[in-house]
Every structure is written in structure tokens, then in C-alpha cells.
ZADO-107152 format. One record per residue: z, x, y of N, C-alpha, C in turn; residue in one letter. Coordinates in steps of 0.2 Angstrom, whole numbers, padded with zeros to 4 digits, always signed. Atoms other than C-alpha are relative to their C-alpha. Layout:
# residues N
ZXYZXYZXYA
...
This chain:
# residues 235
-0003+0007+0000+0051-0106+0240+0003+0000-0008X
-0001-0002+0007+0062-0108+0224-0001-0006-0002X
+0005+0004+0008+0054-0117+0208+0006-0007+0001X
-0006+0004+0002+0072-0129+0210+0000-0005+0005X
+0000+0009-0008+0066-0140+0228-0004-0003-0006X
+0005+0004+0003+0057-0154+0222-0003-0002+0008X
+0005-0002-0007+0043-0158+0233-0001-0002+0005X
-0004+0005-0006+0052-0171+0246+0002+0006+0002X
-0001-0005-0002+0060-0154+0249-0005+0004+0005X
+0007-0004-0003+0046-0146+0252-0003-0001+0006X
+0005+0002-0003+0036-0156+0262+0007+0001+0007X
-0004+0004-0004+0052-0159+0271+0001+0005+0007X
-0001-0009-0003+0055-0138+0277-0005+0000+0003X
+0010-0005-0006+0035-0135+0282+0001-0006+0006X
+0001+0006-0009+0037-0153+0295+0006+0005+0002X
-0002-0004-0006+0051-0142+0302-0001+0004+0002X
+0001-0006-0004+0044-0127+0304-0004-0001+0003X
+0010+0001-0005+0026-0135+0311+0003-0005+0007X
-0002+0001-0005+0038-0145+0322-0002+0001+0007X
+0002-0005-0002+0038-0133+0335-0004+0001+0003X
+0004-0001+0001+0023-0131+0334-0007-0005+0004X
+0003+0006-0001+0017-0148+0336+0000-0003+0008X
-0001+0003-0008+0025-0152+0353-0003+0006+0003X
+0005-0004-0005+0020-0136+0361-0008-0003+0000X
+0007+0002-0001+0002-0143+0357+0000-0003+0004X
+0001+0008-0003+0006-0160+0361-0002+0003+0009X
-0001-0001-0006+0014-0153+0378-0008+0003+0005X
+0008-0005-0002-0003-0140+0382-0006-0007-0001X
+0006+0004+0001-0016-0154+0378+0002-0005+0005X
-0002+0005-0008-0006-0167+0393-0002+0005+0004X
+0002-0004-0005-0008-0151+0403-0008+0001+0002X
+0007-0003+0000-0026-0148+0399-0003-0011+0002X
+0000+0003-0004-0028-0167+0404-0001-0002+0005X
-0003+0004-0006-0019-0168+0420-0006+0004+0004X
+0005-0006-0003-0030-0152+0424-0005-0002+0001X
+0009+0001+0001-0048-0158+0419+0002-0007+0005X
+0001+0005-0005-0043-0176+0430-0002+0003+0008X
+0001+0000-0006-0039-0167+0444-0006+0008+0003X
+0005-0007+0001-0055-0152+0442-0004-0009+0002X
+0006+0004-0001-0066-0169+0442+0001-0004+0006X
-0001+0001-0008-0058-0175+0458-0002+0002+0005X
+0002-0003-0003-0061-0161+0466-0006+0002+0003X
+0008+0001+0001-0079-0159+0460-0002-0006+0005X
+0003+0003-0004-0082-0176+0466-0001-0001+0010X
+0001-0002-0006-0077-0172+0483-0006+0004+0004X
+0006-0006-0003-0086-0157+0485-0007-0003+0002X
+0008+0002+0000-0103-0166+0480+0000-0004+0006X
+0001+0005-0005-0099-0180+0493-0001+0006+0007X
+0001-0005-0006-0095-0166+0507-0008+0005-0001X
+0006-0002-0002-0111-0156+0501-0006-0004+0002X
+0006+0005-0001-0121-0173+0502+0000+0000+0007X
-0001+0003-0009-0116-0177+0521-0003+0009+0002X
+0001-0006-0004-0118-0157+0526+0008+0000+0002X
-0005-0001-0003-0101-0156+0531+0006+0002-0007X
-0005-0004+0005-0085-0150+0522+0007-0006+0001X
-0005+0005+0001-0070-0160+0517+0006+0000+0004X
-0006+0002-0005-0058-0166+0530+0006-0003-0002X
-0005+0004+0001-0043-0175+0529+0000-0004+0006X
-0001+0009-0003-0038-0192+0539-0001+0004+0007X
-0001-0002-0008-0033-0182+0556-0004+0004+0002X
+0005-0006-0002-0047-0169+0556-0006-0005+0001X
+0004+0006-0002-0059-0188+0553+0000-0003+0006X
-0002+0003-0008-0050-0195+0569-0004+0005+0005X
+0000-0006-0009-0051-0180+0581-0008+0001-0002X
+0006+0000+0004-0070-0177+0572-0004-0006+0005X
+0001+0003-0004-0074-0193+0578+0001-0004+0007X
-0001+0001-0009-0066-0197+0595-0003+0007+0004X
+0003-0004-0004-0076-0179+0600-0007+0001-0001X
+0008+0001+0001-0094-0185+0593-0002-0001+0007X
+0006+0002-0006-0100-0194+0610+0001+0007+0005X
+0001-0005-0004-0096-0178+0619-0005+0003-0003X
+0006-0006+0002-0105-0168+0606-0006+0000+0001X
+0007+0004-0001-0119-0180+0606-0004+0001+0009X
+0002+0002-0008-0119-0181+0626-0001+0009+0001X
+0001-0008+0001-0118-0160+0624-0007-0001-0002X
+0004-0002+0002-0132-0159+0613-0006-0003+0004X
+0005+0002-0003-0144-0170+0624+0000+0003+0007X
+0002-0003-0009-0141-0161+0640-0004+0007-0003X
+0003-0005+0002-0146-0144+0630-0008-0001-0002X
+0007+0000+0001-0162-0153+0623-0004-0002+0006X
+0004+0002-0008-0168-0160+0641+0001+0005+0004X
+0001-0007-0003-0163-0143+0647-0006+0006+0000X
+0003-0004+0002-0174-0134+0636-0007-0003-0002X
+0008-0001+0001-0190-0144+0635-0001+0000+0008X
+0001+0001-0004-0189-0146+0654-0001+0009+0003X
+0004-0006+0001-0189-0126+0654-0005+0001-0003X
+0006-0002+0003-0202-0126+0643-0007-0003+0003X
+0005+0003-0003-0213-0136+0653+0001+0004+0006X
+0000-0007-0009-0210-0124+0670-0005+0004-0004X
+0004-0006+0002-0214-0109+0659-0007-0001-0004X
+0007+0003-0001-0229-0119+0652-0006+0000+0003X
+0005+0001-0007-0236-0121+0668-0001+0004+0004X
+0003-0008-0005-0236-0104+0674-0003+0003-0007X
+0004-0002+0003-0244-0100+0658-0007-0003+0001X
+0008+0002+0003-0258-0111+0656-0003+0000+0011X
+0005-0001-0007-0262-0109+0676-0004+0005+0001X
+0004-0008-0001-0277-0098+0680-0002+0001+0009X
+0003+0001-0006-0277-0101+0697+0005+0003+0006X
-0007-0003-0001-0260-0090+0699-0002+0009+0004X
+0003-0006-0002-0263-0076+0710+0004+0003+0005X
-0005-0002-0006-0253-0062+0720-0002+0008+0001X
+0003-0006-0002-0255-0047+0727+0006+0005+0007X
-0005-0002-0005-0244-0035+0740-0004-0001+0006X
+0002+0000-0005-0247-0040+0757+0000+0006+0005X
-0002-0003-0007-0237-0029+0768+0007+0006-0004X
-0008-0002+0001-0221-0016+0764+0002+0002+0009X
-0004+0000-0003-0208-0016+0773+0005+0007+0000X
-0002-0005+0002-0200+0002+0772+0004+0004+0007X
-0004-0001-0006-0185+0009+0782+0009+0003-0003X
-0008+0001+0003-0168+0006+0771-0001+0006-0004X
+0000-0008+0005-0162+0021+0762+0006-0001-0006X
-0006+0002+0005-0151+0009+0749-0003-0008-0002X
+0002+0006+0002-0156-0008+0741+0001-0007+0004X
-0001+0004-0004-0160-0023+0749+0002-0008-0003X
-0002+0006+0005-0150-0039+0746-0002-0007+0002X
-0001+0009-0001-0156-0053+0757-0006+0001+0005X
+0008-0001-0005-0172-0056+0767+0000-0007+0004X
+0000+0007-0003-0173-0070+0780-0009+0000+0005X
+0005+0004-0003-0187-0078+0791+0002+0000+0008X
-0001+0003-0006-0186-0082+0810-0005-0004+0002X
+0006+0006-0001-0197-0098+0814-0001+0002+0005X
+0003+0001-0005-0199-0095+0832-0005+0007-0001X
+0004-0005-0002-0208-0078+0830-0004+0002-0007X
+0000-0003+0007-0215-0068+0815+0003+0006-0001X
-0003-0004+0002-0202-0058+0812+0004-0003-0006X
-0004+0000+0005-0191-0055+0796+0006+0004+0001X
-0007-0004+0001-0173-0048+0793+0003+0003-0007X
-0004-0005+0006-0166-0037+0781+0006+0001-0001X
-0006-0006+0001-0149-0034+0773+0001+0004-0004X
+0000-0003+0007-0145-0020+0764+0007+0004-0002X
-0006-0002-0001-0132-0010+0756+0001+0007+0001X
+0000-0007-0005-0135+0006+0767+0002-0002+0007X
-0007+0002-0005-0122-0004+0778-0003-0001+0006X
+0003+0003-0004-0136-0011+0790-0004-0006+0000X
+0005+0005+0001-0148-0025+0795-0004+0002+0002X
+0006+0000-0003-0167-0023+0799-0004-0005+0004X
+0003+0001-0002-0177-0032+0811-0008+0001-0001X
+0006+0000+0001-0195-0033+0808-0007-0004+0002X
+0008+0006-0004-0213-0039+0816+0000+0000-0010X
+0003+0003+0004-0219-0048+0800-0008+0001-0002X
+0007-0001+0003-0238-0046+0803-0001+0011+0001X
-0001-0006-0002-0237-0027+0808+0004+0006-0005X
-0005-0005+0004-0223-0019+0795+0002+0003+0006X
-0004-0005-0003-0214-0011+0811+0006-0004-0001X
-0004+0000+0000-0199-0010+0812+0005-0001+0007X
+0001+0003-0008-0192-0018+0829+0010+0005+0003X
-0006-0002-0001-0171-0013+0827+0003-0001-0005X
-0004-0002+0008-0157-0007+0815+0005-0005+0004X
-0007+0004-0002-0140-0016+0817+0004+0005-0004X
-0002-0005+0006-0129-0003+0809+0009+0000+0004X
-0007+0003-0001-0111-0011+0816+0006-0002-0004X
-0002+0002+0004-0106-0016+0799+0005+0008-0002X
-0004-0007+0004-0094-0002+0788-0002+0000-0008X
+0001+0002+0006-0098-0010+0773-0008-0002-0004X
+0008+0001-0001-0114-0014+0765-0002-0009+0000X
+0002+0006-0006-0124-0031+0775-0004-0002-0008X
+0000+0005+0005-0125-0044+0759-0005-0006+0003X
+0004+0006+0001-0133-0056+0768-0004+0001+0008X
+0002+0002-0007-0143-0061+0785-0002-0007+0003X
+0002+0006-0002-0147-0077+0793-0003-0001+0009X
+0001-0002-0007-0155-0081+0811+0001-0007+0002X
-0001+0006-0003-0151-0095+0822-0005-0005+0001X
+0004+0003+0000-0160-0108+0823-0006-0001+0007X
+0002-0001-0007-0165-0107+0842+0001+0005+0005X
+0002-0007-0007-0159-0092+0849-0002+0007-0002X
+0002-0007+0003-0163-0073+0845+0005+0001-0001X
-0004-0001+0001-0147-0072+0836+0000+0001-0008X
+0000-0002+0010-0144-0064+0818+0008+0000-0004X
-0007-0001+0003-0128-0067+0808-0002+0003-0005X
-0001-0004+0006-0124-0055+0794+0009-0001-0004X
-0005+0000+0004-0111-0055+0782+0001+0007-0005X
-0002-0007+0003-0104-0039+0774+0005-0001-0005X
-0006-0002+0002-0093-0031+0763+0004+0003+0002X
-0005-0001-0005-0083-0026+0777+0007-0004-0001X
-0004+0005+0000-0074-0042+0774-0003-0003+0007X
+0002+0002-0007-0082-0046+0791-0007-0006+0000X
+0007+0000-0003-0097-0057+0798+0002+0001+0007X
-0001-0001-0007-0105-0051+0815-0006-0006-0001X
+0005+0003-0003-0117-0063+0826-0001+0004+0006X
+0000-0005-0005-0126-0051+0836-0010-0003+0003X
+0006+0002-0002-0143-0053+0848-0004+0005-0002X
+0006-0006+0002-0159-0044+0841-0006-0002+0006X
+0006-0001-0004-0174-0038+0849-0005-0003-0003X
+0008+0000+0004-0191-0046+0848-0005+0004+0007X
+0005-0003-0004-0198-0039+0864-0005+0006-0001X
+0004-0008+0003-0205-0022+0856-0004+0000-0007X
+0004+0001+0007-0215-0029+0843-0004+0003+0000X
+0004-0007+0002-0226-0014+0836+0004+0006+0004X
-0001-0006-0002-0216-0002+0846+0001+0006-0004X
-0001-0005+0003-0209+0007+0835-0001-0001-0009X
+0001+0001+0009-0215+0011+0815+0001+0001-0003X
-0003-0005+0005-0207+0014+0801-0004-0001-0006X
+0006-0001+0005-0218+0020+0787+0004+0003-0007X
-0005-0001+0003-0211+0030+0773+0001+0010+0000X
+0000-0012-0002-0205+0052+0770+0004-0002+0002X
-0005-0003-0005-0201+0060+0783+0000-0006+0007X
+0000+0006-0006-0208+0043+0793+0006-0004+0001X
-0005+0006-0001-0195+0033+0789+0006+0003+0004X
-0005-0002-0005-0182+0045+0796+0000+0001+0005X
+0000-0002-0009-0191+0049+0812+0001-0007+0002X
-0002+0005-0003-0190+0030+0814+0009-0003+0001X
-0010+0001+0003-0171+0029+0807+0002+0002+0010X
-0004-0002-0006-0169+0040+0823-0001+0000+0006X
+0003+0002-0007-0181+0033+0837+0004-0008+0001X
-0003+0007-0001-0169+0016+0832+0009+0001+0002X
-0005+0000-0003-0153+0023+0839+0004-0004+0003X
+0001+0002-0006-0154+0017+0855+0003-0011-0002X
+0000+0008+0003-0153-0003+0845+0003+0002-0005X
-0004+0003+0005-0143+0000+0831+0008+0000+0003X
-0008+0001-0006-0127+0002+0846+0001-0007+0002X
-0001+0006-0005-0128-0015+0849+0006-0004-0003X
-0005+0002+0000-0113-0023+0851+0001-0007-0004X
+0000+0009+0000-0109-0042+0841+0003-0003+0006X
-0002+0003-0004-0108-0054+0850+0008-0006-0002X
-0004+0003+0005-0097-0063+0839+0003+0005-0008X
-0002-0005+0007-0086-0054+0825+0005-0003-0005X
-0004+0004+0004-0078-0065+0811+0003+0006-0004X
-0001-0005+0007-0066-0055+0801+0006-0004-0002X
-0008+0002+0004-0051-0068+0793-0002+0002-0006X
+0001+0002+0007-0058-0065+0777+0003+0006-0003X
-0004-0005+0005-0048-0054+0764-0002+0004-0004X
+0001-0005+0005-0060-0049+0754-0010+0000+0000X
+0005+0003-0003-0080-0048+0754-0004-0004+0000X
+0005+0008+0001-0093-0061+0760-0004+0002+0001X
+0006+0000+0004-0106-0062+0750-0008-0003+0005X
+0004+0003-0002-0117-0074+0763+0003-0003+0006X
-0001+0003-0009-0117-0083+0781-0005-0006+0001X
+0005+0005-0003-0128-0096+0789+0003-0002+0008X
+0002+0000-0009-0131-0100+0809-0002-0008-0001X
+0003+0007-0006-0131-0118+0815-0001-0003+0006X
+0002+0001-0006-0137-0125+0829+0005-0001+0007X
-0005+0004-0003-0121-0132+0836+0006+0006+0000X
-0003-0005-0001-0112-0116+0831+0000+0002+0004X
-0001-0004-0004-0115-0105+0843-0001-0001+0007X
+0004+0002-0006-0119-0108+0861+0001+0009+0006X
């Protein structure tokens, strides 16, 4: 600086050059402001949404939030009445000592899984379907094996017996149900046991698994899973 400013001079050149200098601060220090207000907004949010358990919404996500509470609510009580009402079943075959089982009888014949087992009230016979594409007839107190039905193509999903006559409906994967009459008159005739028993019975049941339905449903397009015999059905 030359010795000839006087010091108005002086002072007059440094305010220009820190000028400059001056508003960039200013400008940075509004910025560092605007920042810190909306940092402490933020914050405060946060703290509200971590106090509830939930996260911060906006107005339309509040709405639809609350117009789908009373389902959640009506949700969440059918799942707790579901599940102590299970836990009360399974309780009670827990804490029961008075639970007892044991094999009565087998039933041995099919040469493929059996999917459906019925009853017959007039007699003590039972019925078998399986999916080695037959039904069996069955004495009940005896394990014989009385007749095969093996009229199906497909494998015999379900069975059912009429309510009054000697009559069995079956349901297939054929796409078909038969209504055909079974035998009860040969009760203990004929045995089936297991081996090579089960196939000498397989082939003393010939003679009965020819038998014809008497009734053969086939609209259906694709297979039926199950059947049922009413009283008024069939005459």
C-alpha cells in the first residue's frame, strides 16, 4: 500500500475487498439456518412416528389407514378366537388320560391308496375307494372281503351307500359316477388277507367285479372328487 493513501483510503480498499467476502458468509449462515429449521422438523417428526410405533404418513395414507382399521381390528379377533379355540381342542387331547386306541381289524385287498371309506347302516359292512380304479365291499366284523367293483377307468375317489337299499355310488376320476348293487349275501365267503392272499382273493373276486352299474353319470368334464345317495334319488 503506498505511504501517500491517508487512512480513509485505507480503511476504504480492505471494506472492498472483504466485501465479497462478507455476503458469501451472510448468504451461507441464512443457508445453514434454513437447513438446521428444517433438520429440527424432521427430528420432530421422527420422534412422534417412533412414539406411536408407526412411521410417518401423510394426510391420504391417515385416511385410507383409518377407513381399513375396523377390518384390521375385525381381522385380528377372528385370528385370536381361532387360535385360543385351537388351543383349547389341542389342550384337551393333551391333558386327557383316558384316550385310548388300538387296531381293531385290517382291511387288506387294494394294491394302490385308499381315498374314501364309508359305512352301511343296514348291515356291518364297509366300502372302500381307491385309486387302483376300484371299490371294495367289506364284512366289517370279519375283514372279508365280499366284492370288488372295478367298472371305473380312472381311480374311485369316493364311495357312498344308499340309504335303504344295497346300492353303492362311486365317484371317479373317469369324470364319471356309477350307482351299482353290491353283495351282502356272502358274508365271510371269501378272504382277503395279505402276499400272495391278497391276489388269490383279487382273483376268486372276478365273478363280482363284472357287475354292471346300474346307473352311470358321466356329464362332467373333468374329475369328481365325491358323490352322495339319497333316499329319494334312486328308486
Amino acid at each position: 500500500i503506498e505511504s501517500s493513501l491517508t487512512s480513509e483510503e485505507i480503511k476504504s480498499r480492505v471494506s472492498d475487498l472483504f466485501a465479497p467476502l462478507t455476503r458469501e458468509f451472510e448468504r451461507l449462515y441464512a443457508e445453514n439456518i434454513s437447513l438446521r429449521d428444517k433438520v429440527s422438523e424432521l427430528s420432530e417428526k421422527l420422534r412422534i412416528g417412533s412414539g406411536d410405533g408407526e412411521q410417518v404418513e401423510s394426510e391420504p395414507q391417515r385416511q385410507k389407514s383409518a377407513a381399513n382399521k375396523p377390518g384390521r381390528q375385525l381381522s385380528q379377533k377372528i385370528k385370536t378366537t381361532y387360535k385360543a379355540g385351537t388351543s383349547k381342542i389341542v389342550s384337551s387331547f393333551k391333558n386327557s388320560s383316558n384316550l385310548d386306541s388300538r387296531v381293531v381289524r385290517d382291511f387288506v385287498g387294494h394294491v394302490d391308496g385308499v381315498w374314501d371309506v364309508a359305512c352301511f347302516g343296514k348291515q356291518p359292512i364297509i366300502g372302500t375307494a381307491s385309486a387302483d380304479r376300484t371299490a371294495r365291499i367289506w364284512c366289517a366284523e370279519t375283514g372279508t372281503c365280499l366284492m370288488e367293483y372295478s367298472m371305473h377307468t380312472g381311480s374311485v375317489n369316493s364311495i357312498r351307500f344308499h340309504p335303504e337299499k344295497v346300492l353303492a355310488c362311486t365317484a371317479s376320476g373317469d369324470t364319471s359316477v356309477h350307482v351299482w348293487e353290491f353283495i351282502t349275501s356272502d358274508l365271510g365267503a371269501k378272504t382277503v388277507s395279505s402276499g400272495d392272499e391278497a391276489q388269490e382273493g383279487a382273483e376268486s373276486l372276478e365273478s363280482s367285479s363284472s357287475v354292471e352299474p346300474k346307473l352311470k353319470l358321466a356329464e362332467h368334464n373333468s374329475v369328481v372328487i365325491a358323490a352322495d345317495c339319497f333316499v329319494t334319488a334312486i328308486n
